[in-house]
C-alpha positions as CSV (number, residue, x, y, z in Angstrom):
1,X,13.2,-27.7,24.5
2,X,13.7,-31.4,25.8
3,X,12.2,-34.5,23.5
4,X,9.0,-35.7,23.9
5,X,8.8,-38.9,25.0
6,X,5.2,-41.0,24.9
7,X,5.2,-43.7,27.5
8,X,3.4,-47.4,26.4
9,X,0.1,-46.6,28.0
10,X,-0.3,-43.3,26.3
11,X,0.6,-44.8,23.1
12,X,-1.7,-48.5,23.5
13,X,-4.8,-45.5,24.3
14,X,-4.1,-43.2,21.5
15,X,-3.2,-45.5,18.2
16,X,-6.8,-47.2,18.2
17,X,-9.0,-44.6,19.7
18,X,-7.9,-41.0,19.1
19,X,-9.4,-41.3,15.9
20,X,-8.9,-37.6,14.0
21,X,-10.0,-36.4,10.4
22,X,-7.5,-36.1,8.1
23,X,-6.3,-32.9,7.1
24,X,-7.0,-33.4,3.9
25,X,-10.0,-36.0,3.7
26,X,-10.5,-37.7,0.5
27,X,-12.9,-36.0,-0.8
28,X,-13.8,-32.7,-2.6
29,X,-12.5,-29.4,-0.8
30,X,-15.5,-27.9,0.9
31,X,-15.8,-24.3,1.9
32,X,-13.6,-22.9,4.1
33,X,-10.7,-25.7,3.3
34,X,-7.4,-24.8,1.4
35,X,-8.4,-25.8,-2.2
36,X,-5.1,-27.8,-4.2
37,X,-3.2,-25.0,-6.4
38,X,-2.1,-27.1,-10.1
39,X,1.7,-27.6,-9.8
40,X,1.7,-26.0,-13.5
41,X,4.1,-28.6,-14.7
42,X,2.1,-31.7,-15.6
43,X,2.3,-35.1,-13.6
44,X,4.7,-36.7,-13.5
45,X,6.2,-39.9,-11.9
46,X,9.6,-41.5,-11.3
47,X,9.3,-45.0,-12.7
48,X,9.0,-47.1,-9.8
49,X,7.4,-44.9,-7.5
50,X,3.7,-44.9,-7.0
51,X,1.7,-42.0,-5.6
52,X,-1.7,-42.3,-3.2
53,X,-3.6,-38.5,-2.9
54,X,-5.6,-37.9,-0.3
55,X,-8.3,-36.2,-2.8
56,X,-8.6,-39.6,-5.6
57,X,-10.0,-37.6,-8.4
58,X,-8.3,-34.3,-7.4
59,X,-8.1,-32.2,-10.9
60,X,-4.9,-30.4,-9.2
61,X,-1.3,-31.7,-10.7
62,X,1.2,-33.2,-8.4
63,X,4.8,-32.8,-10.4
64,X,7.6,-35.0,-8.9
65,X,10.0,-36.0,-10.9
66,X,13.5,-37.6,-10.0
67,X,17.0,-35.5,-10.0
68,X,20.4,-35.4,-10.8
69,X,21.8,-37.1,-7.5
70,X,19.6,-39.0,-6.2
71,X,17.7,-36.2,-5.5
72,X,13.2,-35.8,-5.9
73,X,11.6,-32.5,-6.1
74,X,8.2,-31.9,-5.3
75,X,5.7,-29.6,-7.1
76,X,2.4,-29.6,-5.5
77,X,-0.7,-29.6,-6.3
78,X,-2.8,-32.2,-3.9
79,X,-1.4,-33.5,-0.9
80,X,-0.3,-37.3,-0.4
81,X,2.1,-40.4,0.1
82,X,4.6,-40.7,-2.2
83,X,6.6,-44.9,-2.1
84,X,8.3,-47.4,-3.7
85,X,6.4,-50.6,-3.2
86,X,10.1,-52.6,-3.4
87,X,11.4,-50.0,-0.6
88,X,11.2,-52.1,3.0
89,X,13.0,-51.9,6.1
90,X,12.6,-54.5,8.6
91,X,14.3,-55.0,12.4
92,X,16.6,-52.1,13.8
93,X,17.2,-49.5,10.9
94,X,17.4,-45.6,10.7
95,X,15.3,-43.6,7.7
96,X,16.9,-40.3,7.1
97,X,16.0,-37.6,4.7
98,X,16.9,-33.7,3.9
99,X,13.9,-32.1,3.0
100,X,14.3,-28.2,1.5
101,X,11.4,-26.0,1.6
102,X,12.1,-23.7,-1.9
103,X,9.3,-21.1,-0.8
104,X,6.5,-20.7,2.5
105,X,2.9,-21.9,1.7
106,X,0.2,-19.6,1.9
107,X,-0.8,-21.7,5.0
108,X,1.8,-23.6,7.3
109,X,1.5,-27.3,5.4
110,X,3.4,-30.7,6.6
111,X,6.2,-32.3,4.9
112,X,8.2,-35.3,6.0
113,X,8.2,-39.2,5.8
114,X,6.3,-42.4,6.2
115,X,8.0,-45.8,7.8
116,X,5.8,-49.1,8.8
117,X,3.7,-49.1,5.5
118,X,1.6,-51.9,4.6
119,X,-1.5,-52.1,2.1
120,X,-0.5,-48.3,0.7
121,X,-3.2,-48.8,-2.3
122,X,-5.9,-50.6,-0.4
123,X,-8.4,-49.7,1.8
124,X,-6.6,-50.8,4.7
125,X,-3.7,-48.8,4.2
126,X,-1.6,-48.4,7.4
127,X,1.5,-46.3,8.5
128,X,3.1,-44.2,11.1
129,X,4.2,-40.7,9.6
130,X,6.6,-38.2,10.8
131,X,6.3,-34.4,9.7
132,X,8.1,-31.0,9.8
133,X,6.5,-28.0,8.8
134,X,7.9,-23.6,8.0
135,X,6.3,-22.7,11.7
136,X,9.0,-24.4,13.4
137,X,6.4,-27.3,14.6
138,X,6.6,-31.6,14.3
139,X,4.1,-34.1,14.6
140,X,4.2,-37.6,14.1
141,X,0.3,-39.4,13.8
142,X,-0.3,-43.3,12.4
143,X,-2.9,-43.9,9.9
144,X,-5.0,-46.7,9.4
145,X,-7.2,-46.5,6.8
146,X,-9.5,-43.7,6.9
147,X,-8.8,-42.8,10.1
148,X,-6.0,-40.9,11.6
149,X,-4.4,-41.0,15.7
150,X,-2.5,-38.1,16.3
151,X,0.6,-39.7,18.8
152,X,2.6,-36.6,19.2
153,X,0.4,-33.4,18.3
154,X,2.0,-30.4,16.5
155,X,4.7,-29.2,18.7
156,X,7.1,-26.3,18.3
157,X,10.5,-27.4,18.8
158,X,13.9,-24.9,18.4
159,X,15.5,-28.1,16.2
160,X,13.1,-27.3,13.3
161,X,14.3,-24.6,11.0
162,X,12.3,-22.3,9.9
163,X,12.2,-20.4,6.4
164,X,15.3,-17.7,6.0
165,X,15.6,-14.5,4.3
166,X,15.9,-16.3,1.0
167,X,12.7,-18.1,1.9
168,X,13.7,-21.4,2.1
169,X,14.7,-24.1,5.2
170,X,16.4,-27.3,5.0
171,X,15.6,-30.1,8.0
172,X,16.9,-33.4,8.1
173,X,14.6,-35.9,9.6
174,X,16.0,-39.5,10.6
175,X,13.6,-41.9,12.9
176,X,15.5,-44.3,14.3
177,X,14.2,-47.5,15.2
178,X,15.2,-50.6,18.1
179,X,14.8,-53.1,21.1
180,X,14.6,-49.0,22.8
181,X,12.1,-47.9,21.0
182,X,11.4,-45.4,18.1
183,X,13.6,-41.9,17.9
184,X,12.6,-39.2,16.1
185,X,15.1,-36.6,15.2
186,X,15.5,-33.1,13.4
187,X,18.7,-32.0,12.4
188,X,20.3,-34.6,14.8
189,X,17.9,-33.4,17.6
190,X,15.6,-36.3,19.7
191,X,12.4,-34.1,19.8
192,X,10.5,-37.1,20.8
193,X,10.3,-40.9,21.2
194,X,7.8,-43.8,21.4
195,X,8.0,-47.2,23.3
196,X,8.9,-50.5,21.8
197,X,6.0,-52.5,20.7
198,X,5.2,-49.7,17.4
199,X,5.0,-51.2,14.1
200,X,7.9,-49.9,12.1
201,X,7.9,-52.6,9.6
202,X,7.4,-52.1,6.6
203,X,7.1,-50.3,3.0
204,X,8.7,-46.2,3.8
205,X,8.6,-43.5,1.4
206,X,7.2,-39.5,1.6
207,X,4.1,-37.8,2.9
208,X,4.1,-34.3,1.2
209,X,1.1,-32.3,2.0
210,X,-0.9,-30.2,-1.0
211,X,0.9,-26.8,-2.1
212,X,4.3,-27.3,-1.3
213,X,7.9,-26.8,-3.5
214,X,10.2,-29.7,-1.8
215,X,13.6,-31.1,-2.7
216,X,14.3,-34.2,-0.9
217,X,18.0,-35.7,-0.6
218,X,20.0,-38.3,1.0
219,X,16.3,-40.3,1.2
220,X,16.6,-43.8,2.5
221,X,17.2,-46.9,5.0
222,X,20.7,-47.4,6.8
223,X,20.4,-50.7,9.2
224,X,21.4,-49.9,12.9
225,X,25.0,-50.2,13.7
């Protein structure tokens, strides 16, 4: 299956208009939604890092904890964005990270990363987010505050692994970003790409959504060569 590519005009419409619920609004789980499952290992946070849930006030744990390696693992619990306020990237630069799915959700839920960041524990926060999830699908949607604008909608692609026998699937995700434009890529695949012109500066980090066992490796910022 060939990349998606978003041309300018689709892009300039959908950012401020196509304004979408969250998945996971911040507020209390009302019937019929997936409720957050307690990670069953306390919270706990790297030093450094900061956490936003969707949910404030969600009684549900979120575990992650930093690794041997450089490696975070991911025990959830309620769904949200996961940063290092110190961790910019500015100008041409490619974010990469391996993500492992340890076991399927109950329900297929999104895993990936966050690039263009800016006022992550305000009102206003803002960021474009791209996401992988066990039914072989990607998405990337921008946020800005409240309000989220789907830019590429759930798509199945063949580059996204899905879970093995053993019940887990590794994907790396890189976005790439330039004069060109912004590439997003699974496991070296372009499955889509957005014009110049799209914010991608800014604080980066993790959005994890609620109920999910992920290892992260080899997270971070490499400037373009």
């Amino acid at each position: 299956m060939r990349g998606i590519v978003v041309t300018a005009a689709l892009l300039v419409s959908a950012l401020p208009a196509v304004a979408q619920q969250h998945a996971h609004p911040a507020q209390p789980a009302q019937a019929g939604q997936h409720a957050d499952h307690a990670a069953g290992q306390g919270t706990r946070i790297p030093e450094g890092w900061q956490v936003r849930l969707d949910r404030p006030g969600s009684t549900a744990q979120a575990h992650f904890r930093a690794m041997n390696g450089g490696r975070l693992h991911a025990i959830l619990g309620p769904a949200g964005i996961f940063y290092q306020p110190t961790a910019t990237a500015t100008g041409p630069y490619t974010l990469q990270g391996t993500f492992t799915l340890n076991k399927p959700s109950a329900h297929p839920e999104a895993f990936g990363m966050l690039l263009g960041g800016r006022n992550l524990d305000a009102a206003n926060q803002d960021y474009l987010y791209f996401l992988v999830r066990q039914d072989g699908q990607f998405m990337v949607k921008h946020r800005a505050g409240d309000e989220t604008h789907t830019v590429i909608d759930w798509t199945e692609h063949a580059a996204v692994r899905r879970p093995g026998a053993d019940g887990k699937a590794t994907n790396t995700l890189a976005v790439e970003t330039g004069a060109q434009g912004v590439r997003f890529l699974v496991n070296g695949t372009e499955v889509g790409k957005l014009p110049a012109g799209v914010n991608t500066n800014g604080v980066y980090g993790l959005r994890l959504n609620h109920n999910l066992d992920v290892v992260v490796t080899n997270f971070g910022v490499q400037p373009a060569s």
